[in-house]
C-alpha positions, -999 to +999 in steps of 0.1 A: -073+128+003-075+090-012-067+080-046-096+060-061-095+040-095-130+025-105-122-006-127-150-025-143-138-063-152-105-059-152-107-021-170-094+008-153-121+038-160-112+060-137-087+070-112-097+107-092-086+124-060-112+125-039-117+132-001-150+105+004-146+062-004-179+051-021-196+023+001-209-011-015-243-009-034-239+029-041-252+043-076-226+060-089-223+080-125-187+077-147-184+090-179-224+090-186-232+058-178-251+046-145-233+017-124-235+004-089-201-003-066-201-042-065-168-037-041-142-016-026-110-029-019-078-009-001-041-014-018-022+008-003-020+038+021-043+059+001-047+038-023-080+022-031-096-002-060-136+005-067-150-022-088-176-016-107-212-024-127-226-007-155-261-005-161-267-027-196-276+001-225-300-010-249-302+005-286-339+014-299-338+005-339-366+018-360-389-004-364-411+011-392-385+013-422-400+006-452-381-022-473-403-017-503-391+006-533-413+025-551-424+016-584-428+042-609 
């Protein structure tokens, strides 16, 4: 069993128990959001740091809100 902690920048996101190391250029899923391993790096025993790169999110605004007020 290895102790992983996913970091993106210098955030730590993550830190699980698992019995598999993700490899480099692996889509993986945390928290809801889609990312890609940029590198994997071993600290100690079974100890290891996953860096990681979230897929931008783009908000959709409504486009067609009308500004105009009624006149009565």
């Amino acid at each position: 069993m290895v102790v992983i902690h996913y970091f993106e920048d210098k955030t730590l996101l993550l830190s699980q128990l698992v019995k598999q190391i993700p490899s480099i250029d692996e889509n993986i899923k945390i928290k809801g959001r889609k990312g890609k391993v940029l590198s994997v790096k071993n600290v100690e025993g079974n100890h290891v740091h996953v860096y990681v790169m979230f897929e931008k999110v783009v908000k959709q605004q409504a486009l067609s809100k009308e500004t105009k007020k009624k006149k009565r």
